[in-house]
C-alpha angles and dihedrals in degrees: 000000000000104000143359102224112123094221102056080048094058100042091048083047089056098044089049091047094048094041119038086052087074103051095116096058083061103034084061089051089050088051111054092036091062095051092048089050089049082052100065094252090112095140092061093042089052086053100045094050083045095061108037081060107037093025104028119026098027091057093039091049096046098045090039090049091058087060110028095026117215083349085060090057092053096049091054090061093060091036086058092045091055092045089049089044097056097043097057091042090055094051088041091052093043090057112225094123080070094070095043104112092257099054085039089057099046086053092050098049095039081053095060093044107063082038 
């Protein structure tokens, strides 16, 4: 769309290919992290996003770029969305986003409410 050279075809096919088969990985990310972040738990969720960017996807790019070349910097995306995922998923599934003051206002209202 931007431009006709073959090359800069080739490498935005690449990027698409190698990244768009691991939306899920990201749309689940996403996903609980919102949810975290509804809940009231937003300092873990900054972190989290912090360092899958600064911790995560900027080393792995840069180390897998020095042996994979452009190809390298679009792994590490996908390598930073499954990190991300699995961190948020392990702190949904331990629990300690229920007692935040949000989450702990929403129990205590549903509660009411059923009473």
């Amino acid at each position: 769309m931007f431009s006709s050279d073959a090359e800069v075809i080739s490498i935005g096919g690449d990027y698409l290919t190698i990244v768009c088969s691991f939306y899920v990985l990201f749309s689940v990310f996403f996903l609980i992290n919102g949810a975290l972040r509804g809940a009231g738990d937003t300092v873990f969720s900054m972190f989290v996003t912090l360092f899958i960017l600064w911790g995560v996807r900027i080393p792995m790019s840069m180390y897998l770029s020095q042996h994979h070349g452009v190809t390298g910097i679009w792994v590490g995306i996908p390598v930073s969305w499954f990190i991300g995922m699995a961190l948020v998923l392990a702190w949904y599934k331990y629990g300690r986003w229920r007692k935040s003051l949000v989450a702990t206002k929403n129990i205590d209202a549903s509660a009411e409410v059923i009473e």
